[in-house]
C-alpha positions as CSV (number, residue, x, y, z in Angstrom):
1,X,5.8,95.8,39.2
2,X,2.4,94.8,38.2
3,X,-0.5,94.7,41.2
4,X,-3.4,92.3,41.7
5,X,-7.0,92.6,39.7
6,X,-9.5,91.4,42.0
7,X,-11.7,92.2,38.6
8,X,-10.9,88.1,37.6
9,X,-10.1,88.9,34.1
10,X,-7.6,86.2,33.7
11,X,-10.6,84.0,33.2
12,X,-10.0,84.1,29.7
13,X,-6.5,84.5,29.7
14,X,-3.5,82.4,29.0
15,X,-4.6,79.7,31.7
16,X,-8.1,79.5,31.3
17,X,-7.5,79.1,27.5
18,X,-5.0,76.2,28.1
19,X,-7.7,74.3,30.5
20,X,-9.8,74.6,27.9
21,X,-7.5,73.5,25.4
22,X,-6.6,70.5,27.1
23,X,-10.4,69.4,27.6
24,X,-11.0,69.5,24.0
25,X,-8.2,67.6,23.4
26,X,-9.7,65.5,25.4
27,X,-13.1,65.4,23.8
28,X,-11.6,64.4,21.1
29,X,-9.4,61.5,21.7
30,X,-12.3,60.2,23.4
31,X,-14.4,60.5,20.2
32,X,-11.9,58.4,18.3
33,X,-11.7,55.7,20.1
34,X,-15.2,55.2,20.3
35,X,-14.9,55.5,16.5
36,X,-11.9,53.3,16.3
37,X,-13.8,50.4,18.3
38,X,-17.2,50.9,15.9
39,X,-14.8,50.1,13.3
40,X,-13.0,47.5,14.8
41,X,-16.3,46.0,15.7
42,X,-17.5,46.4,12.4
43,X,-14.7,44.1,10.9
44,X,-15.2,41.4,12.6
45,X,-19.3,41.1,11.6
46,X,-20.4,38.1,10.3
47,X,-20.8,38.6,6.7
48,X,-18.2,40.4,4.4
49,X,-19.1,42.9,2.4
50,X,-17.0,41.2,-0.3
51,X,-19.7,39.6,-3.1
52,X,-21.4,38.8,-0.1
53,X,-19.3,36.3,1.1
54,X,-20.2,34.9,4.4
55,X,-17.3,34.6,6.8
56,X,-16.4,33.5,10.3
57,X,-14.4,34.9,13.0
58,X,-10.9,36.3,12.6
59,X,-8.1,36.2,14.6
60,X,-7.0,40.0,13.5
61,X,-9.0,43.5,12.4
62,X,-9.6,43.8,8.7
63,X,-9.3,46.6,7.1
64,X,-11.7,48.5,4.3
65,X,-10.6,50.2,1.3
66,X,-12.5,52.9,0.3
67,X,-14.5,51.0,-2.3
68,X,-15.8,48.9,0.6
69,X,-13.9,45.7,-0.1
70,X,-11.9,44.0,2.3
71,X,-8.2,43.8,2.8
72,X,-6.7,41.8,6.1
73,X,-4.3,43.9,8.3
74,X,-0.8,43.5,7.5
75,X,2.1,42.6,10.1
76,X,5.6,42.7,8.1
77,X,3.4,42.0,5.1
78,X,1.8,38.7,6.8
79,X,-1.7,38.3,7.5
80,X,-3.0,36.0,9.7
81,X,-6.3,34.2,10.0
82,X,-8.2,31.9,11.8
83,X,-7.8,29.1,10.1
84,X,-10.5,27.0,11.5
85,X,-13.4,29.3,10.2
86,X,-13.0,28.5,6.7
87,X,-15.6,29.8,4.6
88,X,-14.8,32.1,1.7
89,X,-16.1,31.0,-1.8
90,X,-13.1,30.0,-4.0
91,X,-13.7,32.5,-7.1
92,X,-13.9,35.8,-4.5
93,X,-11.5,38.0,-4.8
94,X,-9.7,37.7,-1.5
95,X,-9.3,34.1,-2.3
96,X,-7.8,34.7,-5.9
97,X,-5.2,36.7,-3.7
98,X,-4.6,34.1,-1.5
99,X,-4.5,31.1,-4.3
100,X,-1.8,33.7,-6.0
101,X,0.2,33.8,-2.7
102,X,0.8,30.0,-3.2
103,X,1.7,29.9,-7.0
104,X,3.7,32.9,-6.7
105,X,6.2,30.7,-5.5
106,X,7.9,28.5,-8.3
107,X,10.0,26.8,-6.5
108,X,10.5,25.7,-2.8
109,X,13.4,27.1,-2.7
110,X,12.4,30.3,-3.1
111,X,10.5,30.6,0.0
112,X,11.2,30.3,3.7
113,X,9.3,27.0,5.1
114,X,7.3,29.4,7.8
115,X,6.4,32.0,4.8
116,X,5.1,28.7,3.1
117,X,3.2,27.6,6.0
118,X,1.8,31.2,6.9
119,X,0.7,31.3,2.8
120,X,-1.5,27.7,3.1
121,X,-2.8,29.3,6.4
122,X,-3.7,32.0,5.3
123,X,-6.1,29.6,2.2
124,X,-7.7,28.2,4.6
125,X,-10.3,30.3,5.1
126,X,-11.3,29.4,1.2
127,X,-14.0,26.9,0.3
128,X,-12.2,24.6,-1.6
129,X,-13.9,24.3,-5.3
130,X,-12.7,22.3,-8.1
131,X,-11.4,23.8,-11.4
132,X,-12.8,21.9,-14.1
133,X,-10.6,23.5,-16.7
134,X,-7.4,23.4,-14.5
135,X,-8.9,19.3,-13.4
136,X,-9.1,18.2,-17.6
137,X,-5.5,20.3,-18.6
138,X,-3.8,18.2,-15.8
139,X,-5.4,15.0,-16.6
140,X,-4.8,15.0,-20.4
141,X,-1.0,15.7,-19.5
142,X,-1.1,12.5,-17.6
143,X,-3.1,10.6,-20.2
144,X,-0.5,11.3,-22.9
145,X,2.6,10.6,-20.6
146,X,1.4,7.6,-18.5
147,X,-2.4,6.7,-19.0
148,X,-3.7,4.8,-16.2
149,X,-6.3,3.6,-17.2
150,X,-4.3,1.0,-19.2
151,X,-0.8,0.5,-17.7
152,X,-1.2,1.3,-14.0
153,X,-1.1,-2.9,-13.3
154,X,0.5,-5.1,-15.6
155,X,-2.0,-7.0,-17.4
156,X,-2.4,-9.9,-20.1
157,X,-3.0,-7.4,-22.3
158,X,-0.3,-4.7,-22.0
159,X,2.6,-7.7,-21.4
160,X,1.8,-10.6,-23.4
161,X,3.0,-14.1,-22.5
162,X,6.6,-14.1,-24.2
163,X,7.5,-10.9,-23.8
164,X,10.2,-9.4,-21.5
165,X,9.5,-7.3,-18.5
166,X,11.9,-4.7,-18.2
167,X,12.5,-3.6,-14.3
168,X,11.9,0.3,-13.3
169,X,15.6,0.8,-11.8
170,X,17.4,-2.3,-13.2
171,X,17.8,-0.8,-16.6
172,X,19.8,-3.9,-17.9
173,X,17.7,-6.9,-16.1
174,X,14.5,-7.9,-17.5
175,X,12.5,-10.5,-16.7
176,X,10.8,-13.1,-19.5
177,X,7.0,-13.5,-18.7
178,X,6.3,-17.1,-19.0
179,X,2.7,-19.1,-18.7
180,X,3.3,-19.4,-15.1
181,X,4.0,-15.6,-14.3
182,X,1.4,-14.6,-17.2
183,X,-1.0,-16.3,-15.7
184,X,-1.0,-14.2,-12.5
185,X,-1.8,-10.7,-14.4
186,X,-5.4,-9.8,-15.0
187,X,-6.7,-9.8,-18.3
188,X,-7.3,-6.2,-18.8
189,X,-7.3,-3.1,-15.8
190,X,-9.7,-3.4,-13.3
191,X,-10.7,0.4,-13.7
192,X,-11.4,3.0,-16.4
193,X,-11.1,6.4,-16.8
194,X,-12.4,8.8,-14.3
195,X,-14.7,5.7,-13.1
196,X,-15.1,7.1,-9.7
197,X,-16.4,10.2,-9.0
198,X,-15.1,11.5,-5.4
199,X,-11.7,9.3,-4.4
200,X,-9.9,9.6,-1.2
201,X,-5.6,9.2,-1.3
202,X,-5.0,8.2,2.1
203,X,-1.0,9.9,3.6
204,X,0.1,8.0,6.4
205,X,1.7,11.4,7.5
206,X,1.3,12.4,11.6
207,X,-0.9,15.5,9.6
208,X,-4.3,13.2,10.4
209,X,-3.6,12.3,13.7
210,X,-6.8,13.8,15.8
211,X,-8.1,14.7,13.1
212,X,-11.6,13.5,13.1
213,X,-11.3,12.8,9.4
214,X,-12.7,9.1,9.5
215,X,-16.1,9.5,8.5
216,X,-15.6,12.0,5.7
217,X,-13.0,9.7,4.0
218,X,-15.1,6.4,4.1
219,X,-17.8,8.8,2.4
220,X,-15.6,9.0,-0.6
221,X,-16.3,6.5,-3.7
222,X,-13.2,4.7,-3.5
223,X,-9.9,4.8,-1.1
224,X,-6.4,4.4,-2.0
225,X,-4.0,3.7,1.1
226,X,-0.4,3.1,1.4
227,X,1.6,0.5,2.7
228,X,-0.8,-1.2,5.5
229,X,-1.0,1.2,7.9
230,X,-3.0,0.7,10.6
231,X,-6.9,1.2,10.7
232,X,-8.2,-0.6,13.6
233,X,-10.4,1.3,16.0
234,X,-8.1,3.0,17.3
235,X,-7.0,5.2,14.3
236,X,-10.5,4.8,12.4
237,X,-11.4,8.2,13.9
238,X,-9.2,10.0,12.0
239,X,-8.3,7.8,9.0
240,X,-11.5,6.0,8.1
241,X,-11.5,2.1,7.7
242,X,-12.8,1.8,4.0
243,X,-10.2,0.8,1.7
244,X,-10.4,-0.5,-1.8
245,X,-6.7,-0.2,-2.7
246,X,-3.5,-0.9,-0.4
247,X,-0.2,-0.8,-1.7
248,X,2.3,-3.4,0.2
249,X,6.0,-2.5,0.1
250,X,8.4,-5.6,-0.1
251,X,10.6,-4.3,2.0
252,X,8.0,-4.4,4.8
253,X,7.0,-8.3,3.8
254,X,11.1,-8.6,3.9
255,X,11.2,-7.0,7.2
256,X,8.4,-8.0,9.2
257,X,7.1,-10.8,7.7
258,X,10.6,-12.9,6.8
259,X,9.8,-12.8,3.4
260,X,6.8,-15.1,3.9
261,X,9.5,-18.1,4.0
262,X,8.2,-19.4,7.5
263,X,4.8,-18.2,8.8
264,X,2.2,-16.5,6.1
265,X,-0.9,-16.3,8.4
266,X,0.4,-13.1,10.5
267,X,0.7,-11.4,7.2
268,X,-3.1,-12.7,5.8
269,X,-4.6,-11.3,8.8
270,X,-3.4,-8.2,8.3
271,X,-4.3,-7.7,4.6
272,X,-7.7,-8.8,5.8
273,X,-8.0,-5.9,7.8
274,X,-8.6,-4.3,4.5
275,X,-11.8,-6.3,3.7
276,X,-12.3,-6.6,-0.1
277,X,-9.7,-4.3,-1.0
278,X,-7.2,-4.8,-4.2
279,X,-3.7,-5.3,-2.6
280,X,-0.8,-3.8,-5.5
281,X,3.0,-4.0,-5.1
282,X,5.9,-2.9,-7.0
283,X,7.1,-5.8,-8.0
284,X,8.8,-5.4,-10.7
285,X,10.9,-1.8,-9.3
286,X,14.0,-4.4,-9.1
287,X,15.0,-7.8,-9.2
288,X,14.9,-8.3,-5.2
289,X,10.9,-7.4,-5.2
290,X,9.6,-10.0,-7.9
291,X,10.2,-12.8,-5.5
292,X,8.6,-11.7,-2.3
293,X,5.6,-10.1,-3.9
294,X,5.1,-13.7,-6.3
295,X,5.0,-14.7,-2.8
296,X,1.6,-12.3,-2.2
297,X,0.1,-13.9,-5.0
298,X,0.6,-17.4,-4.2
299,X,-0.4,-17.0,-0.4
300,X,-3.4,-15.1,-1.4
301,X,-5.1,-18.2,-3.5
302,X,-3.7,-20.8,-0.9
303,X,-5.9,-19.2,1.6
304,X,-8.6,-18.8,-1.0
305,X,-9.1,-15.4,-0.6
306,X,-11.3,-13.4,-3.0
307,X,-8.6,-10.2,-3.0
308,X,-7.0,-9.2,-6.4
309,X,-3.6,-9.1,-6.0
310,X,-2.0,-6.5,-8.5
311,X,1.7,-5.6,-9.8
312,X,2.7,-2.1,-11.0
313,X,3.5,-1.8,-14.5
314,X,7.2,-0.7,-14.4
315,X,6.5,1.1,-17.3
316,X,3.8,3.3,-16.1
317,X,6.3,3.9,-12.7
318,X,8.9,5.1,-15.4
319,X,6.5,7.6,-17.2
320,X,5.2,9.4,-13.5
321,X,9.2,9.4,-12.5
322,X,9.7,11.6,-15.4
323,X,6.7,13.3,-15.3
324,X,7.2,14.7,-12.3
325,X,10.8,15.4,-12.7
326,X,9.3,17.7,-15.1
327,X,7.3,19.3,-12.5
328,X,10.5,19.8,-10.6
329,X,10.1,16.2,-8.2
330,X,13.3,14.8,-8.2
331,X,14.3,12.2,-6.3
332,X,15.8,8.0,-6.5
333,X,12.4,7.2,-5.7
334,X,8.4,9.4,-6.0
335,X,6.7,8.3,-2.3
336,X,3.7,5.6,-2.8
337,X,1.6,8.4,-2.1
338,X,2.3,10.4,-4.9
339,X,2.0,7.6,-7.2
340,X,-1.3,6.6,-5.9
341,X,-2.5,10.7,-6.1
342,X,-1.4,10.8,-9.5
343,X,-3.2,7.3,-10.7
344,X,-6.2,8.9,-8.7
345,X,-5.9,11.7,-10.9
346,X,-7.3,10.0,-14.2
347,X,-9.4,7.2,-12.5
348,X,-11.7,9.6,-10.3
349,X,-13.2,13.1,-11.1
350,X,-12.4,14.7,-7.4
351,X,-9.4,13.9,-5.6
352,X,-8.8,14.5,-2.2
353,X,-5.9,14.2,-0.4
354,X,-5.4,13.4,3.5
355,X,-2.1,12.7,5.6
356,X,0.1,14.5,2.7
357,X,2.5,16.4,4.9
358,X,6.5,16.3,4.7
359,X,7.7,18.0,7.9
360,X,8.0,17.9,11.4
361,X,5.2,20.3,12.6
362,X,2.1,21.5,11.3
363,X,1.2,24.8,9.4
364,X,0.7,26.4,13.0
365,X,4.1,25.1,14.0
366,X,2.9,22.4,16.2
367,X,5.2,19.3,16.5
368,X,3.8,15.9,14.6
369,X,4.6,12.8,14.2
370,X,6.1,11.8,11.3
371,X,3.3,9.1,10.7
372,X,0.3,8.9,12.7
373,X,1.1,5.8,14.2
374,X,4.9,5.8,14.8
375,X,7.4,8.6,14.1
376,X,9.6,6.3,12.3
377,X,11.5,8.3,9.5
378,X,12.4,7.5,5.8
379,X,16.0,6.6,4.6
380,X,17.5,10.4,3.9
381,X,17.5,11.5,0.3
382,X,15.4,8.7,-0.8
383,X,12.1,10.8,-1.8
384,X,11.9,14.0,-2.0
385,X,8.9,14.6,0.3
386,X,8.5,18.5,0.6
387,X,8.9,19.0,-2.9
388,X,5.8,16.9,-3.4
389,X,3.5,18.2,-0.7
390,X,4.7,21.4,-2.8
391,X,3.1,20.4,-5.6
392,X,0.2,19.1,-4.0
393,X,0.2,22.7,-3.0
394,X,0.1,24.5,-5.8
395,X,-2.8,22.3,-7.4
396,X,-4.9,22.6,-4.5
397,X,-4.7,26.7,-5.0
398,X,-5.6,25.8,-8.9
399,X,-8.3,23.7,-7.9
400,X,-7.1,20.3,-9.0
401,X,-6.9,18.0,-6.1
402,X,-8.2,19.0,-2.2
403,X,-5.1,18.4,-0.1
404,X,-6.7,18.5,3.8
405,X,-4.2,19.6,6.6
406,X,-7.0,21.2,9.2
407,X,-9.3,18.8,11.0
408,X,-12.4,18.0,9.8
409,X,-15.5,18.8,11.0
């Protein structure tokens, strides 16, 4: 059996060499996370060291490759931003990334609805800039399939007196255009081609509600809105009041106005809501509509109001159906929105779009509306409303059109 050493020469023996052991250790973990949080720290500074880009806070670390650019951390391949502190510039490369995300996708269908939202996200943090190239491509495919700027209304000078109207969905009615109804069109269109240089396309989608958009819209040159939706004081906030285009649907003159056959003075007052703004209806999508939007016309000079009263040309509605079916937007019937985004499109040189949203909560997965004033929904599988917020998408990440979905500031 071994005996005691009072000599104390265990003091570097097996335990004093594991004491030590386990204050290094120690050391040393300590070291790295002081590290790790210079690092983590570092991340979230206020300027990237990506072409300079300024930046503002973020919700997660981001990470450096060893060439000193940036990459976001990854969680199951998501990343995730703060998507109120927008301020990449749109030609840096994280934002090339991010535009790619977006037009990666072909199809709707190919992605998951939350994947989609986490994607547009995820832009947000990118100035929005326009592509001039990407801007002129788009509009000369619109000018040699539907060219606004001479058949967006029907005029005196497209349909001449004596010549038959043929209706957008009635393929076999048409409708002769005699003195009386000639006599109702303007002479020529009211607008020319990218007249207007910053237009605003007002959604009616619960996407605006509280947000504070108001004043930046009635900044824009001109305003398109749809339907009459409300802009008194209490939604001027977030939609603005300036309006130099409303489209009326008959079905809401049928519906809450009786098809002006009794009372027309409830209906006046509210188109005067709009000021000096152009009122345009579809009258000639079928049979039922001529009537009821004549009606418009006639009320409009027995009041002797100074408004121009406007009728699509069915053949213009015809060429942006197909056009769009092109683009993969099928449906019985394209949303007023779309049709006023895509006139927009050759009349102005910016286009910016706000309320364009087709479901029931927003990119952060909070419930909306499904306008901002009601949350009264649309007839099933009569537009085909996600497919064109799609769209509206893809040009945004291609630097087309601006489609707003965060409030404004």
């Amino acid at each position: 059996m071994g005996t005691y050493d009072p000599s104390g020469r265990d003091l570097l023996g097996n335990r004093s060499i594991c004491f030590i052991f386990i204050c290094a250790f120690g050391l040393v973990t300590l070291l790295q996370q002081i590290l790790y949080g210079k690092n983590y720290i570092q991340s979230g500074q206020e300027f990237s060291q990506d072409k300079g880009d300024e930046r503002t806070n973020w919700t997660e670390p981001v990470y450096y490759w060893d060439d000193g650019t940036q990459k976001p951390a990854r969680n199951e391949e998501r990343r995730y931003f703060d998507q109120y502190g927008s301020s990449y510039e749109f030609n840096c490369s994280t934002c090339k990334k991010l535009r790619q995300d977006i037009m990666a996708v072909k199809v709707l269908s190919m992605v998951k609805t939350s994947e989609l939202f986490e994607r547009w996200k995820n832009l947000q943090v990118c100035k929005w800039e326009q592509n001039k190239a990407e801007t002129n491509a788009f509009r000369s495919l619109l000018s040699r399939c539907c060219n606004a700027p001479s058949f967006l209304f029907t005029t005196k000078k497209n349909t001449p007196s004596g010549s038959k109207l043929r209706y957008e969905v009635d393929a076999s009615g048409t409708l002769p255009v005699n003195s009386e109804i000639f006599k109702m069109f303007p002479d020529d269109m009211p607008y020319t081609k990218s007249q207007f240089r910053k237009c605003a396309v007002i959604g009616n989608g619960g996407i605006i509600k509280n947000s504070k958009c108001g004043k930046e819209i009635d900044s824009a040159d001109f305003v398109f809105r749809c339907n009459i939706p409300p802009i008194s004081e209490k939604y001027a906030v977030d939609v603005g009041q300036k309006t130099d285009i409303v489209t009326v649907n008959p079905s809401i003159i049928t519906e809450r106005f009786q098809k002006l056959e009794k009372w027309r003075k409830p209906f006046f007052k509210v188109l005067q809501t709009y000021k000096n703004s152009s009122v345009v209806l579809p009258a000639f999508y079928n049979t039922h509509n001529t009537e009821v939007s004549f009606r418009v016309k006639y009320m409009m000079d027995d009041f002797g109001s100074q408004k121009a009263v406007y009728f699509f040309n069915p053949q213009y509605l015809l060429s942006v159906q197909r056009f769009w079916a092109l683009q993969g937007v099928r449906a019985k019937r394209l949303t007023s929105g779309l049709m006023l985004a895509t006139a927009a499109m050759e009349l102005c040189e910016e286009v910016h779009l706000y309320g364009f949203w087709a479901f029931s909560t927003n990119p952060s997965g909070v419930f909306i509306m499904h306008h901002y004033y009601d949350n009264v929904k649309p007839r099933p599988g009569f537009h085909a409303m996600p497919n064109e917020i799609f769209s509206f998408l893809q040009m945004h990440s291609r630097g087309i059109l601006h489609v707003h979905t965060n409030p404004c500031r």
